[in-house]
Backbone of each chain as ProteinMPNN parsed JSONL, in Angstrom:
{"seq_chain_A": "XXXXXXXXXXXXXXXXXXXXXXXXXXXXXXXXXXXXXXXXXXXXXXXXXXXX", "coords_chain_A": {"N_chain_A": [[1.764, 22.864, 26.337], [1.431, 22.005, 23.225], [3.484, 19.43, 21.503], [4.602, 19.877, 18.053], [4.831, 16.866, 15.808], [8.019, 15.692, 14.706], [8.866, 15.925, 11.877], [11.373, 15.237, 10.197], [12.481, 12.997, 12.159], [12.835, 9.161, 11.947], [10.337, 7.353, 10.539], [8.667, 5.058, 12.595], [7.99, 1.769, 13.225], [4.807, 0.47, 14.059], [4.449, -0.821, 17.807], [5.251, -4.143, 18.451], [5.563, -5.129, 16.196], [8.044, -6.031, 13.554], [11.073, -6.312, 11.446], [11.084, -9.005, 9.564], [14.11, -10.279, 7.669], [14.245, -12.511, 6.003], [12.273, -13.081, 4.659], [12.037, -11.382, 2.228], [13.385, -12.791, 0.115], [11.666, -15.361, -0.326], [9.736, -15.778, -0.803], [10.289, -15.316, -4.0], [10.113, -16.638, -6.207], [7.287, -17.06, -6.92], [4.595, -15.968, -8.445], [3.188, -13.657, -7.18], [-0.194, -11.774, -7.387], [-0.076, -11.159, -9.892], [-2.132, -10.179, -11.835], [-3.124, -7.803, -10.294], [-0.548, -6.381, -10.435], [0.084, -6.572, -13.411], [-2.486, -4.373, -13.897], [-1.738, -2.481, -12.867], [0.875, -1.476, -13.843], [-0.483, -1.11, -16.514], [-2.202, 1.098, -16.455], [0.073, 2.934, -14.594], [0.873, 3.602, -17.251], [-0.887, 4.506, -19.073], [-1.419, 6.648, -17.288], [0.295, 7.915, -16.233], [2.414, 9.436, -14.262], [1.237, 11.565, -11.051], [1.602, 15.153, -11.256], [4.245, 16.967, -9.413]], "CA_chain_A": [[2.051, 23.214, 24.945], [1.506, 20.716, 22.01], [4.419, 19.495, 20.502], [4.339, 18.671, 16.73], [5.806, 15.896, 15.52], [9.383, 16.221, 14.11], [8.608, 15.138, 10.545], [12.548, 14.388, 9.94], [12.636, 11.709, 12.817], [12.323, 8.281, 11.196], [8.916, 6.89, 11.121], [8.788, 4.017, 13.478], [7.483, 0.773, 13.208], [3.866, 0.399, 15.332], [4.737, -1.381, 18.547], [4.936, -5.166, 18.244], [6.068, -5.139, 14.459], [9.521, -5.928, 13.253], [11.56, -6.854, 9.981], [12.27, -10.258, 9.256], [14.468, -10.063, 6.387], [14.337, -13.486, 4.714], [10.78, -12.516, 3.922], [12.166, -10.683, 0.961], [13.351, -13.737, -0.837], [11.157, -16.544, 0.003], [8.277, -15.835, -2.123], [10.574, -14.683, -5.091], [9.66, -17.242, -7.452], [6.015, -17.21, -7.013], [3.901, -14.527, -9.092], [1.855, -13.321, -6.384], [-0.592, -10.661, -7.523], [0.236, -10.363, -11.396], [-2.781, -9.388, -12.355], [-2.487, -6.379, -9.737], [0.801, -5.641, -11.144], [-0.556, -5.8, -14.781], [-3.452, -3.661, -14.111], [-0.722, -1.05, -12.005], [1.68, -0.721, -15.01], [-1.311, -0.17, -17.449], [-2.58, 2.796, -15.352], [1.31, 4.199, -15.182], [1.327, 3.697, -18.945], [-1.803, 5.454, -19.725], [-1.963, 7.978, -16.986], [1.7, 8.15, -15.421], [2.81, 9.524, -12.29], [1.241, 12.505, -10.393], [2.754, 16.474, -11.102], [4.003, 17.689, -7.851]], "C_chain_A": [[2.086, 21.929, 24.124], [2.496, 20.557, 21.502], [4.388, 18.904, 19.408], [5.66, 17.735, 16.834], [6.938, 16.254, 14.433], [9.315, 15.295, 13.022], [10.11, 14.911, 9.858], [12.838, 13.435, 11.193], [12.08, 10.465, 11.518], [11.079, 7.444, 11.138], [9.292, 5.409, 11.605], [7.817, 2.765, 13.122], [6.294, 0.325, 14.027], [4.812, -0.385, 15.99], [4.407, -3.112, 18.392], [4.864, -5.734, 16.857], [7.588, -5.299, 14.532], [9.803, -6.563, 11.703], [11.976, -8.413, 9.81], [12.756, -10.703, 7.862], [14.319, -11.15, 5.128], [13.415, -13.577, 4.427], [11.126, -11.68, 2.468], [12.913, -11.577, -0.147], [12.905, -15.04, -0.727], [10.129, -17.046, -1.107], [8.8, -15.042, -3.72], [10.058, -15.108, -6.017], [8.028, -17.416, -7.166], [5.375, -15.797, -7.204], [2.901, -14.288, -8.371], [1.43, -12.029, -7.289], [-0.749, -10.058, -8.923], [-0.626, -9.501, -11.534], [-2.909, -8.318, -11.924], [-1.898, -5.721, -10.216], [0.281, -5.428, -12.671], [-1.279, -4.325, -14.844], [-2.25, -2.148, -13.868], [0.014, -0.005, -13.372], [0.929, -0.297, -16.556], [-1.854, 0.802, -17.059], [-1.768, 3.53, -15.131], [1.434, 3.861, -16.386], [0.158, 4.963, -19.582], [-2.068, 6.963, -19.047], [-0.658, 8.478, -16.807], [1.466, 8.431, -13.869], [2.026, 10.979, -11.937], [1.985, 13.933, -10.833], [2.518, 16.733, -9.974], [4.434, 18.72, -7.582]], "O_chain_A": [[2.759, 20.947, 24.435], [2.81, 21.523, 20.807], [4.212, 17.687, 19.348], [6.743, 17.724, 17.419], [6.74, 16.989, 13.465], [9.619, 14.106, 13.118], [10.014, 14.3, 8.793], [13.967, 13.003, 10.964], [11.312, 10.653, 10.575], [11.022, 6.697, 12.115], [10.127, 4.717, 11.024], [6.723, 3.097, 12.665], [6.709, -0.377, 14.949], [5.825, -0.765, 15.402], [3.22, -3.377, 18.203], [4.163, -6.687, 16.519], [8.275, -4.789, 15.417], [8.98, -7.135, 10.988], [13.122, -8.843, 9.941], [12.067, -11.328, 7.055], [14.28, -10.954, 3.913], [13.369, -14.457, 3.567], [10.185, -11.455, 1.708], [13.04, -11.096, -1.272], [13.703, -15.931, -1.017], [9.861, -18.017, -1.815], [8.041, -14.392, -4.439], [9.492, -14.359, -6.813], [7.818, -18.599, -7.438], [5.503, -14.805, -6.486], [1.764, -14.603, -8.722], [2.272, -11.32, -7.841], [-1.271, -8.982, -9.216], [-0.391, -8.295, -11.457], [-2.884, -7.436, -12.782], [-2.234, -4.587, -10.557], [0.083, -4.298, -13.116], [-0.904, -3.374, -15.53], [-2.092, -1.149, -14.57], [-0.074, 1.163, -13.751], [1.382, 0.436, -17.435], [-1.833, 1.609, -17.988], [-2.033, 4.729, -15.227], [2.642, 3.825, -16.62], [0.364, 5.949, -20.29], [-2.547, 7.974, -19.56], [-0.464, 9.598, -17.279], [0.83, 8.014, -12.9], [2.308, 11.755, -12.85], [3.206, 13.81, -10.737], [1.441, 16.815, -9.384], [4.24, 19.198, -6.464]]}, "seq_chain_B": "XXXXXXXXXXXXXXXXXXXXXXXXXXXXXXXXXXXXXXXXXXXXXXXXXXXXXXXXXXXXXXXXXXXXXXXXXXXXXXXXXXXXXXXXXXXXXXXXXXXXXXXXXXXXXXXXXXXXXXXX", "coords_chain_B": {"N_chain_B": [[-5.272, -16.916, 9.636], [-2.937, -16.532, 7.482], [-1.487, -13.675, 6.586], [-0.101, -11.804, 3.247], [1.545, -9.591, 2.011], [3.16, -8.074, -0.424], [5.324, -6.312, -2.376], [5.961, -5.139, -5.519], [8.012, -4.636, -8.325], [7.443, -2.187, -10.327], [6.768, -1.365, -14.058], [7.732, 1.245, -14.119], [10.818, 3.128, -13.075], [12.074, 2.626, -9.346], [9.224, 2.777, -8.879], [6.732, 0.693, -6.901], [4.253, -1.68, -6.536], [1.819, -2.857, -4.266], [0.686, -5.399, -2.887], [-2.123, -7.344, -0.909], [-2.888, -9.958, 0.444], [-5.028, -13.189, 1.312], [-3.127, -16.252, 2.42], [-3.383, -20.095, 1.828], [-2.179, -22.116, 3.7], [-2.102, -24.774, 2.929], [-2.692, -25.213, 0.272], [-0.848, -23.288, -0.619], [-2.242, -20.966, -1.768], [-2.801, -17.478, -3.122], [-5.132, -15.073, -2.474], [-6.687, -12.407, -3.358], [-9.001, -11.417, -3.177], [-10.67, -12.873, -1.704], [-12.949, -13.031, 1.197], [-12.069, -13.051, 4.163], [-13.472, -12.392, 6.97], [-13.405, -11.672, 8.776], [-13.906, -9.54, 10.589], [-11.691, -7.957, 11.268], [-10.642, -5.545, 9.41], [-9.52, -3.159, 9.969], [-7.758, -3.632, 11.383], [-6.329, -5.305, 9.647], [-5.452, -3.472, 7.824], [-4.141, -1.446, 9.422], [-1.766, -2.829, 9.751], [-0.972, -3.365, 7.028], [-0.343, -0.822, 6.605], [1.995, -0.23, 8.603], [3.329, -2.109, 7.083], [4.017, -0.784, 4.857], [5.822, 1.596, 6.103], [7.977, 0.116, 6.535], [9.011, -0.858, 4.157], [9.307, 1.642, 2.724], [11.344, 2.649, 4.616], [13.381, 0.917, 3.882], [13.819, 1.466, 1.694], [14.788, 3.946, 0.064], [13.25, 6.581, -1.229], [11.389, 5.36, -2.834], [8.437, 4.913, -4.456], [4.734, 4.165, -4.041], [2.338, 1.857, -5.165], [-0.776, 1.643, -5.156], [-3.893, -0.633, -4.915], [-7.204, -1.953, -4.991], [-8.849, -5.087, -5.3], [-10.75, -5.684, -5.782], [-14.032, -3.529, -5.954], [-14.977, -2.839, -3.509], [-12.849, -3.286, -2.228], [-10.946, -1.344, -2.748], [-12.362, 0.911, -2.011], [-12.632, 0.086, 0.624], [-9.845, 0.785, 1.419], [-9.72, 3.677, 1.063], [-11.404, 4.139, 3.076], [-9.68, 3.435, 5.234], [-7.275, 5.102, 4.837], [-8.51, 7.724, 4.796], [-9.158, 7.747, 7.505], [-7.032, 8.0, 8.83], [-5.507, 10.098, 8.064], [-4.402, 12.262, 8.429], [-1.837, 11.636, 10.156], [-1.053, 10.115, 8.098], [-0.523, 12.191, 6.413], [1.774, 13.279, 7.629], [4.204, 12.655, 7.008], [3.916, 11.446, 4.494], [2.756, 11.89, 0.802], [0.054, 11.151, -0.524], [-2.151, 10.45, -3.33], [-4.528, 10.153, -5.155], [-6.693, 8.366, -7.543], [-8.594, 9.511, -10.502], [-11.098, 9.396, -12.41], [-8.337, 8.869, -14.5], [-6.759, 10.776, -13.81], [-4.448, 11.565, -11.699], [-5.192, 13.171, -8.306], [-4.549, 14.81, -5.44], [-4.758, 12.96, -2.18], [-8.623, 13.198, -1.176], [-10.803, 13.266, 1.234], [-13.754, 11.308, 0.946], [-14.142, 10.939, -1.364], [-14.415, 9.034, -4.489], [-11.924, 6.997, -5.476], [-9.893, 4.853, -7.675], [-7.28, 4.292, -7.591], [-4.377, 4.055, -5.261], [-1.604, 6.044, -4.57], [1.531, 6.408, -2.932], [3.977, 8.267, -1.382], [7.126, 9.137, -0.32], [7.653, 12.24, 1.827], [10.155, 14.696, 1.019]], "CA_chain_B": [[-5.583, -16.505, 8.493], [-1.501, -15.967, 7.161], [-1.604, -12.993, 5.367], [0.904, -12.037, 2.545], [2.194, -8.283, 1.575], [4.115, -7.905, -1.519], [5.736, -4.898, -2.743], [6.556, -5.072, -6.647], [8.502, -3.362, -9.584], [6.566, -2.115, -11.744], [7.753, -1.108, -15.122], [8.624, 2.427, -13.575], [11.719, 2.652, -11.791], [10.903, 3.371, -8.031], [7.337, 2.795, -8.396], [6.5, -0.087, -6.7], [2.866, -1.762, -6.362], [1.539, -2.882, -2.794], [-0.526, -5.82, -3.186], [-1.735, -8.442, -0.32], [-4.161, -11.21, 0.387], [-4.842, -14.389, 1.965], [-2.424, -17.401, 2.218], [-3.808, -20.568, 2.157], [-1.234, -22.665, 4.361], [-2.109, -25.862, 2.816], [-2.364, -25.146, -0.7], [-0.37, -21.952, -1.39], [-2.534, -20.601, -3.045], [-2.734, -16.786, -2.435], [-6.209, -14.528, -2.951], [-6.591, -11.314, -3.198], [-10.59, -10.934, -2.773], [-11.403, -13.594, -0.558], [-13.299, -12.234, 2.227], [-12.053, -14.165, 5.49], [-15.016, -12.29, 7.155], [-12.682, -11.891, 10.906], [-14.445, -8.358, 11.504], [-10.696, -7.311, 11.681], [-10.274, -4.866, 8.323], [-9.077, -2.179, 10.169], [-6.58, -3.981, 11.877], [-5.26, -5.62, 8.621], [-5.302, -2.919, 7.177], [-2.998, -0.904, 9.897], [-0.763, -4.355, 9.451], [-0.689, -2.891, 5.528], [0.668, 0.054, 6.438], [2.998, -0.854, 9.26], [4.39, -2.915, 6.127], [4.494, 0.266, 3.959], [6.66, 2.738, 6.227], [9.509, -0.785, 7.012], [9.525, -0.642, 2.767], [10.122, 2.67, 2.237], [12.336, 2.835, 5.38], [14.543, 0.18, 3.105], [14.242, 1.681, -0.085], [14.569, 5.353, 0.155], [13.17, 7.301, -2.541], [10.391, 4.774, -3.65], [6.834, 5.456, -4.524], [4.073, 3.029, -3.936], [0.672, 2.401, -5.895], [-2.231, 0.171, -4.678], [-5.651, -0.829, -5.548], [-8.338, -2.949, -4.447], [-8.598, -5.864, -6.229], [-12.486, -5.855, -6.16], [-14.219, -2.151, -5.479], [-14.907, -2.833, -2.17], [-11.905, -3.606, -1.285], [-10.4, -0.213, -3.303], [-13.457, 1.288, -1.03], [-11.704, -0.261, 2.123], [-8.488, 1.256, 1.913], [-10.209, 4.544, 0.634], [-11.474, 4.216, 4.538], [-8.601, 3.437, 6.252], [-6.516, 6.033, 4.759], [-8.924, 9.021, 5.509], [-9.285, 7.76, 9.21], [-5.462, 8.719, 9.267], [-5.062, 11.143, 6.708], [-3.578, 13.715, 9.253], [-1.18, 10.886, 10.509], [-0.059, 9.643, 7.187], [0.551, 12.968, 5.636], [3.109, 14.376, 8.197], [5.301, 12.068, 6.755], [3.739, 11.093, 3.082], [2.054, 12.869, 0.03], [-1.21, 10.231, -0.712], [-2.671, 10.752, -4.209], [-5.515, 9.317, -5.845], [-6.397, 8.232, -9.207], [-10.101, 9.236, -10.426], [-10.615, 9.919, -13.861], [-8.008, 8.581, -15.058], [-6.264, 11.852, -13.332], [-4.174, 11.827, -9.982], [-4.919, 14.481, -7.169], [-4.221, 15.001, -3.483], [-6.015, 12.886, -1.76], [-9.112, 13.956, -0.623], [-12.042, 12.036, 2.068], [-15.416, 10.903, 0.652], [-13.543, 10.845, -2.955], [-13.691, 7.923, -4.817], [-10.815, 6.839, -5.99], [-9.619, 3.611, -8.374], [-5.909, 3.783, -6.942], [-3.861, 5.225, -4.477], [0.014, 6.831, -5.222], [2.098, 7.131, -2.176], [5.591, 8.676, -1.402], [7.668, 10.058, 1.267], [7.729, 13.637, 1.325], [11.526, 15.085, 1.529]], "C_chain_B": [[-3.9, -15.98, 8.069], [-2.396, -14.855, 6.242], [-0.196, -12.676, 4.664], [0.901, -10.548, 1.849], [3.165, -8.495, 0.615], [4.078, -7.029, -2.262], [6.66, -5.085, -4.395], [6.898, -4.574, -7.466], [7.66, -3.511, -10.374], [7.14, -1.842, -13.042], [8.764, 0.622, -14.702], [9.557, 2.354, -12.661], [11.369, 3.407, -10.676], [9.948, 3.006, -7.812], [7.37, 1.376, -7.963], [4.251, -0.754, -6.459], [2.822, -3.21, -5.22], [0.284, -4.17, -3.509], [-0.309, -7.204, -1.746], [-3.163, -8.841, -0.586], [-4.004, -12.355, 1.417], [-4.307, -15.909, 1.34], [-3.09, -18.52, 2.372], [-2.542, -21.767, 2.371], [-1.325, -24.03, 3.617], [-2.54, -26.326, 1.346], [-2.051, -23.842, -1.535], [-0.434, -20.964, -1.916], [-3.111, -18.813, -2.434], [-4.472, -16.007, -2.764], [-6.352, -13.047, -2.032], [-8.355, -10.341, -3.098], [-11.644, -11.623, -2.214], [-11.938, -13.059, 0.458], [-13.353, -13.169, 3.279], [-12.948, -13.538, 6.818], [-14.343, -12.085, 8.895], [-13.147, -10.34, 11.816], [-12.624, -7.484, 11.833], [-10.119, -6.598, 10.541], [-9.091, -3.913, 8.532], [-7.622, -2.598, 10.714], [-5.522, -4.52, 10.661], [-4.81, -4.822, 7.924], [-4.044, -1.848, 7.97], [-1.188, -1.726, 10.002], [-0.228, -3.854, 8.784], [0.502, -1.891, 5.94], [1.757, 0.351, 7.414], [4.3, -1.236, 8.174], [5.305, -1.945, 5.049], [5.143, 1.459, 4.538], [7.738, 1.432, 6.702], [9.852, -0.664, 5.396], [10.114, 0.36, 2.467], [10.99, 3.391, 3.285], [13.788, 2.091, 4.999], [14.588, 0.522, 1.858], [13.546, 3.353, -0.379], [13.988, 5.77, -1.576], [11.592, 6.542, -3.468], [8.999, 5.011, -3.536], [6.225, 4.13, -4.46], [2.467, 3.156, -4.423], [-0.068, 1.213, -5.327], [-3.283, 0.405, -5.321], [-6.238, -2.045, -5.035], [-8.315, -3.981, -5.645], [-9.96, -6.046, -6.518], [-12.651, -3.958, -6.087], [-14.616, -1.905, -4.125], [-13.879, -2.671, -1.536], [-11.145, -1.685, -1.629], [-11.297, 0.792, -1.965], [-12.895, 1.453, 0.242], [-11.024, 0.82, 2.202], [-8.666, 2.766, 1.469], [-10.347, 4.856, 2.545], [-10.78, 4.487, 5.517], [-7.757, 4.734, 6.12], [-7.021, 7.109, 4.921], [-9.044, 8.938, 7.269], [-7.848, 8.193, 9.726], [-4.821, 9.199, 8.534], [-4.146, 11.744, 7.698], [-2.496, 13.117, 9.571], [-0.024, 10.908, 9.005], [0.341, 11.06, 6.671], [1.572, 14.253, 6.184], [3.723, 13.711, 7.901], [5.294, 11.646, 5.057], [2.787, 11.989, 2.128], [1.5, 12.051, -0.733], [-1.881, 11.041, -1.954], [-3.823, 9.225, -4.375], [-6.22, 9.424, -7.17], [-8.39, 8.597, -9.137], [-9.914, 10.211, -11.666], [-9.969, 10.407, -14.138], [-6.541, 10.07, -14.935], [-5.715, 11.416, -11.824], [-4.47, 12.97, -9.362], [-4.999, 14.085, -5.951], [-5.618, 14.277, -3.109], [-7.355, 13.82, -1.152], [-10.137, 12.965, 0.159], [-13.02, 12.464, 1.023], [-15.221, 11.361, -0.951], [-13.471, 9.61, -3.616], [-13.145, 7.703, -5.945], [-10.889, 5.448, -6.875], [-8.223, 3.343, -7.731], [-5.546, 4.661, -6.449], [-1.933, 4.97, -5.204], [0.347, 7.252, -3.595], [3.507, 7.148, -1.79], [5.824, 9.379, -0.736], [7.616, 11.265, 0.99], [9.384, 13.96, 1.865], [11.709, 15.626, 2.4]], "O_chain_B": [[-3.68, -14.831, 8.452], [-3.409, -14.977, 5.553], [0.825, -13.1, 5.206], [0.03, -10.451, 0.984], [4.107, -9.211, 0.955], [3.057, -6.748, -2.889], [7.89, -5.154, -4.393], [6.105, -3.681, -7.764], [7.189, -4.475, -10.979], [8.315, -2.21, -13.07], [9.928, 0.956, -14.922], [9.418, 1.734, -11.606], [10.685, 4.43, -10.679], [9.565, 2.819, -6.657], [8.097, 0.686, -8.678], [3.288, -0.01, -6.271], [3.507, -4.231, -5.284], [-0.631, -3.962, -4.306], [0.72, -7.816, -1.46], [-4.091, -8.45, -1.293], [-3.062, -12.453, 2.203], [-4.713, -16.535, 0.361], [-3.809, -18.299, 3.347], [-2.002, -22.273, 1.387], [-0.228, -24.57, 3.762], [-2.736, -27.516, 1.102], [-2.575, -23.406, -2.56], [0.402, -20.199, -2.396], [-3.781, -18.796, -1.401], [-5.067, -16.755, -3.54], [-6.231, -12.708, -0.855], [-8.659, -9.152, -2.999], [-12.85, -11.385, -2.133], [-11.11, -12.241, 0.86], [-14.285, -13.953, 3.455], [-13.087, -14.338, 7.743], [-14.918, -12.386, 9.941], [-12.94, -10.024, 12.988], [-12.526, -6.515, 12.585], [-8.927, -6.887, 10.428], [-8.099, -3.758, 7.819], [-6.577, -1.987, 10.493], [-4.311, -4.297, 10.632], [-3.803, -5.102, 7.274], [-3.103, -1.459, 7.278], [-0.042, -1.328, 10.215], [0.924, -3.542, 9.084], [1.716, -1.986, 5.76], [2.522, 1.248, 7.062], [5.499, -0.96, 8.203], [6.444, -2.048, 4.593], [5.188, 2.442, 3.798], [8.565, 1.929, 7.466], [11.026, -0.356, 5.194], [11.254, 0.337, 2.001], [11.387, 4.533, 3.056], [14.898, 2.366, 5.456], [15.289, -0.02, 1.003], [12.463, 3.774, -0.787], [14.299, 5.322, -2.679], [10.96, 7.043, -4.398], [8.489, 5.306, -2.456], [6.853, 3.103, -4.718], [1.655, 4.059, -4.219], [0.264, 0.038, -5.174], [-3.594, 1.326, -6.077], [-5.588, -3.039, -4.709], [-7.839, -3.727, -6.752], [-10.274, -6.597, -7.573], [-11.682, -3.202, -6.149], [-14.573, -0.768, -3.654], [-13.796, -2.062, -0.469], [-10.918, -0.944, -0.673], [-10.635, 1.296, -1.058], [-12.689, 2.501, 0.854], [-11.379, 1.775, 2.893], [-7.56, 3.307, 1.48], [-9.588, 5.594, 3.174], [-10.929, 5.321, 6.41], [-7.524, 5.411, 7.122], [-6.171, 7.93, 5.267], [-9.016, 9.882, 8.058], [-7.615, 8.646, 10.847], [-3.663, 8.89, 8.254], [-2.948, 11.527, 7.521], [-1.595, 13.933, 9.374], [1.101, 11.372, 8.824], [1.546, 11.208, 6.467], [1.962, 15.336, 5.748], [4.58, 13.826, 8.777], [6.333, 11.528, 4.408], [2.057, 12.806, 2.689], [2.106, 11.883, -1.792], [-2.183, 12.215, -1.739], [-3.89, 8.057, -3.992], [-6.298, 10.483, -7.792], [-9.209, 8.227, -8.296], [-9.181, 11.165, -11.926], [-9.951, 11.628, -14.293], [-5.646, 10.249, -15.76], [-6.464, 10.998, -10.94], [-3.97, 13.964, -9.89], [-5.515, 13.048, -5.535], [-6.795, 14.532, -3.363], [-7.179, 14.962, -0.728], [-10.276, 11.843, -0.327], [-13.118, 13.535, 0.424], [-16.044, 12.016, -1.592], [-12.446, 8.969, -3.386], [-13.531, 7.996, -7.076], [-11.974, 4.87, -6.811], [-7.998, 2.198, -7.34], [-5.88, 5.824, -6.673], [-1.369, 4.146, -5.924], [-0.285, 8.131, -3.009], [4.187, 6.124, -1.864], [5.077, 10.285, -0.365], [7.521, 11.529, -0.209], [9.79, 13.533, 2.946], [12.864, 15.893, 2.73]]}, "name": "protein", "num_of_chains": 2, "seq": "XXXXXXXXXXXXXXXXXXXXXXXXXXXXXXXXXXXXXXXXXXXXXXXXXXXXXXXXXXXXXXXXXXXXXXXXXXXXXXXXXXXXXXXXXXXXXXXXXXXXXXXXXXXXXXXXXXXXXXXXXXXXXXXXXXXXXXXXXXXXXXXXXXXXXXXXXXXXXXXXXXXXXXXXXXXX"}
């Protein structure tokens, strides 16, 4: 018998991945990506978000 | 080849935007349509989203938008995410932007940006 997957378990991290937290303020002061981010928040300005 | 994932506020609260590239170790400098040419897309690209269920495993509730920074690259991740459509959406609800309209994703659609968020 197939068992589905229990879509409230927490999704897992592939194998050989982990968090290393001081990755989330290392690169604070450096504007990676603006123009990304520009383009992002003119595309939710003009289109918005999704109806779901 | 460092690579570099960064997950930013956008002006919407929640929404965040997914953007990476290549580091260059020895002058900082980051790029987002360099093509380091390693035959390994698929793999960076399962890297990507490795990166995008530890984010929204730390920040419940948040939505995430991407885009290619060239059209190839938009192209790319157009790829990757139908090769595990069935995967990603027992757990997420993947939109895509195409004129200038979001809908459910769909394969062999092309898209300008993707929209994705946990499903409750």
């Amino acid at each position: 018998m197939k068992t589905e997957k229990n879509t409230l378990e927490k999704p897992k991290l592939p194998k050989g991945f982990k968090v290393d937290p001081s990755l989330n303020v290392r690169y604070d002061d450096q504007p990676f990506f603006k123009d990304k981010l520009d383009r992002a928040n003119y595309i939710l300005k003009k289109v918005g978000l999704p109806k779901k | 080849m460092r690579k570099i994932v960064r997950y930013s506020k956008t002006n919407l609260r929640g929404l965040y935007n997914l953007g990476f590239g290549d580091k260059d170790d020895e002058t900082g400098f980051i790029s987002d349509t360099v093509i380091t040419n390693n035959h390994d897309s698929q793999k960076v690209l399962a890297t990507v989203a490795a990166t995008l269920y530890a984010f929204i495993e730390t920040h419940p509730g948040a939505e995430v938008i991407a885009m290619g920074s060239t059209e190839v690259r938009t192209r790319l991740y157009r790829i990757g995410i139908s090769k595990n459509l069935e995967d990603i959406e027992l757990d997420f609800e993947i939109f895509g932007l195409k004129n200038e309209m979001w809908e459910t994703f769909r394969k062999n659609v092309r898209y300008t940006a993707y929209l994705v968020c946990k499903k409750p």
